[in-house]
C-alpha positions as CSV (number, residue, x, y, z in Angstrom):
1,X,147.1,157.4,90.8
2,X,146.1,154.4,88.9
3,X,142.8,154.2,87.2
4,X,141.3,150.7,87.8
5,X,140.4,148.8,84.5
6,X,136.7,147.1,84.6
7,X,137.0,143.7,83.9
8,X,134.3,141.1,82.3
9,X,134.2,139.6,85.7
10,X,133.2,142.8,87.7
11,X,130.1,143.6,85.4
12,X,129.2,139.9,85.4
13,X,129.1,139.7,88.8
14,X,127.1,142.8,88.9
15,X,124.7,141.5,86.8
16,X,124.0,139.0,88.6
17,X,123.4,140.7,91.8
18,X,121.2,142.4,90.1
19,X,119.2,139.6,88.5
20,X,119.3,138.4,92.0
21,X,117.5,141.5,93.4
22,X,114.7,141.5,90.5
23,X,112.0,139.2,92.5
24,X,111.1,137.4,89.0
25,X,114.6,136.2,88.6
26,X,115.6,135.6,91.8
27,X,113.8,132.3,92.4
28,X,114.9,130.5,88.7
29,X,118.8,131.5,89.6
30,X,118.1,130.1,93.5
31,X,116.5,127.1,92.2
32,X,119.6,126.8,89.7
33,X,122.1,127.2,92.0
34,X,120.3,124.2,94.7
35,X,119.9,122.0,91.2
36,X,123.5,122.3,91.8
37,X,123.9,121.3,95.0
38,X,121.2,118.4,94.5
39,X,123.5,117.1,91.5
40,X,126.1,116.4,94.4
41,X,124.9,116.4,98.3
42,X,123.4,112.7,98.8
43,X,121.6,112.5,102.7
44,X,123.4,111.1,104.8
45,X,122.6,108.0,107.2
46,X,122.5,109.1,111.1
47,X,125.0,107.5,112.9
48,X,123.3,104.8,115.0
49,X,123.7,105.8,118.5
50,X,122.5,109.2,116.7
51,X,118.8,108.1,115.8
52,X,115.7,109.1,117.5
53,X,113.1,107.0,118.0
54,X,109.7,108.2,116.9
55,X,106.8,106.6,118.3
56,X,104.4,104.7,116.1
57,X,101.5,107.4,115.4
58,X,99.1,107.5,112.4
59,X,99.4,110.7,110.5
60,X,96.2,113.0,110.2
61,X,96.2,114.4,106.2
62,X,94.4,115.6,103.4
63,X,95.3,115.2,100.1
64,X,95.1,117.4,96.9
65,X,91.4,115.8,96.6
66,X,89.9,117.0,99.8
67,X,90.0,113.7,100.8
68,X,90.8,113.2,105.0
69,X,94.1,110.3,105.2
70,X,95.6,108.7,108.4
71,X,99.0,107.5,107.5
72,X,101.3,104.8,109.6
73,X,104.1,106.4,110.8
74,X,107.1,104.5,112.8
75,X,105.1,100.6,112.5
76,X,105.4,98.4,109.2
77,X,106.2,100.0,106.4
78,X,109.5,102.1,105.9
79,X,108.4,106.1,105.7
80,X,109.7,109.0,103.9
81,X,108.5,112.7,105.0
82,X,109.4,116.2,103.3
83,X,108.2,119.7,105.0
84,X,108.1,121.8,101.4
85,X,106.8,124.7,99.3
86,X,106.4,125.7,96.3
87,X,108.1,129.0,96.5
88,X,111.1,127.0,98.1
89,X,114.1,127.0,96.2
90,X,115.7,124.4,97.8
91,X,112.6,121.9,97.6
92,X,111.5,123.0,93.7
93,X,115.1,121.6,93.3
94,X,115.0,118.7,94.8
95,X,111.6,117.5,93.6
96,X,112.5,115.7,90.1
97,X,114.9,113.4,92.7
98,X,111.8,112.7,94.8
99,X,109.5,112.0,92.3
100,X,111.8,109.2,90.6
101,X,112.5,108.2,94.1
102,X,108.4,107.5,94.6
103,X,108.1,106.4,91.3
104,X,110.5,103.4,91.8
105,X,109.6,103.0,95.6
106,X,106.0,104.2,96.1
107,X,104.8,100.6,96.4
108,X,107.5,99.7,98.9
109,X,107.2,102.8,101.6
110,X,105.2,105.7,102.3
111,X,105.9,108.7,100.7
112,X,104.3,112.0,102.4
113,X,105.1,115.3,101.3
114,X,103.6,117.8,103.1
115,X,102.9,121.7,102.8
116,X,100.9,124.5,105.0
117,X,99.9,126.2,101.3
118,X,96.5,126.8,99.7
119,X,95.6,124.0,98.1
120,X,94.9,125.1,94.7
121,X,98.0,126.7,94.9
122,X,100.0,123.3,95.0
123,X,97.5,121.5,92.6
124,X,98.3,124.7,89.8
125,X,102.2,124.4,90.4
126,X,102.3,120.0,90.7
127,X,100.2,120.4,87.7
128,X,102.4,123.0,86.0
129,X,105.4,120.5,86.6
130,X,103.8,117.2,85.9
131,X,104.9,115.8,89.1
132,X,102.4,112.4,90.3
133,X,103.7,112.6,94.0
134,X,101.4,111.7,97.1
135,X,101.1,115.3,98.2
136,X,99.3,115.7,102.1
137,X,98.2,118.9,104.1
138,X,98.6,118.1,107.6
139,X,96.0,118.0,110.2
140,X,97.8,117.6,113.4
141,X,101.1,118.1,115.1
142,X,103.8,116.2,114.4
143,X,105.7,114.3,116.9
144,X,108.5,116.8,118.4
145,X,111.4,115.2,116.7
146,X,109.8,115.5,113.1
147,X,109.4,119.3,113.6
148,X,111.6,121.5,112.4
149,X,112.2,125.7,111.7
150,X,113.4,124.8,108.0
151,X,112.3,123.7,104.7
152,X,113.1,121.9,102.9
153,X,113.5,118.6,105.7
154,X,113.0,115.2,104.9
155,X,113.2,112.5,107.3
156,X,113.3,108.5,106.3
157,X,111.9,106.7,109.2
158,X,112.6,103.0,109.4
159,X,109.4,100.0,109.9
160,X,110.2,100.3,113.6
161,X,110.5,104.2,114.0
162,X,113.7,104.8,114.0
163,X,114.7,107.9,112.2
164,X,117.6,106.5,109.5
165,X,117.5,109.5,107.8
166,X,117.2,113.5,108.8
167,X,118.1,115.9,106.0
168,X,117.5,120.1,106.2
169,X,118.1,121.7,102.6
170,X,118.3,120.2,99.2
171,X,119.4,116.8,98.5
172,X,119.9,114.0,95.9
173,X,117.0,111.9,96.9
174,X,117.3,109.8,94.2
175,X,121.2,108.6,94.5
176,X,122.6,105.0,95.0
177,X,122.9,106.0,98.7
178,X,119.5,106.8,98.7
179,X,118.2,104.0,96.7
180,X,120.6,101.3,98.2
181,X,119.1,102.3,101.8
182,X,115.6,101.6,101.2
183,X,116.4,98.4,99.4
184,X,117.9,97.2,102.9
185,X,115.1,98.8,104.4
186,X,112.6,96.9,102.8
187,X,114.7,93.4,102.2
188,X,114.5,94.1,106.3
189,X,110.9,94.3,106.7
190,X,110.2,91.6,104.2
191,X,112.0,89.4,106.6
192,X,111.2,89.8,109.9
């Protein structure tokens, strides 16, 4: 009987299973491996026929200050909504993306990112990454189509309501496709 040789490989690979059981490492290699994926998955547009509608509501919030926000959703001014938390791998990825995104386009949509967390728990971690992003606990229910079992999902709704955009899981937020999009967007709602 041959004796099988261990190769560099194998105890790599072990390694990082085990890394990946160890609750302290486990989120940095997640996060790593959906920085990844963020480096290369851009949303994609829905497909016309494909787009819900959602009806114009104003958005019940209250930001990191306390402070009680109703936001126009679906009726003049393009929107852009993430579901997200700070232990999500997935969404700690794709934040940088989002927050050049808002930085470029904050003046020309609304940006609302929203979480269920304590709120001192997403001030110490926005503060720990030195993100400036319009950050929202909500108040009410979402309309049915902008609810969802997964996080992260981000959803760019159009000045009329329609739902351009619906994206579950980590994403380039900040690509050409991305960018180009709400340019159109809001070169449409300048016009008419």
């Amino acid at each position: 009987m041959k004796k099988r040789k261990i190769k560099f490989s194998d105890i790599l690979f072990g390694v990082f299973i085990l890394l990946l059981l160890i609750p302290q490492t486990r989120t940095p290699i997640q996060v790593a491996v959906n920085k990844l994926k963020v480096a290369v998955w851009s949303p994609s547009v829905e497909d016309t026929e494909d787009q819900d509608q959602v009806p114009p509501f104003q958005y019940a919030v209250v930001d990191l200050q306390g402070k009680t926000q109703s936001i126009s959703v679906g009726k003049g001014k393009v929107t852009f909504i993430s579901y997200w938390a700070t232990w999500c791998p997935p969404c700690i990825a794709e934040l940088p993306g989002i927050q050049d995104l808002y930085q470029d386009y904050g003046d020309k949509a609304n940006f609302i990112l929203l979480t269920q967390e304590a709120p001192e728990k997403v001030k110490g971690f926005i503060s720990r990454k030195g993100y400036k992003l319009p950050i929202y606990f909500p108040q009410m229910q979402a309309p049915e189509m902008l609810q969802g079992n997964s996080i992260p999902t981000n959803y760019i709704i159009d000045t009329k309501g329609k739902i351009i955009i619906k994206e579950t899981g980590a994403a380039n937020w900040n690509s050409a496709k991305v960018r180009n999009l709400l340019n159109e967007l809001s070169a449409f709602n300048t016009k008419g």
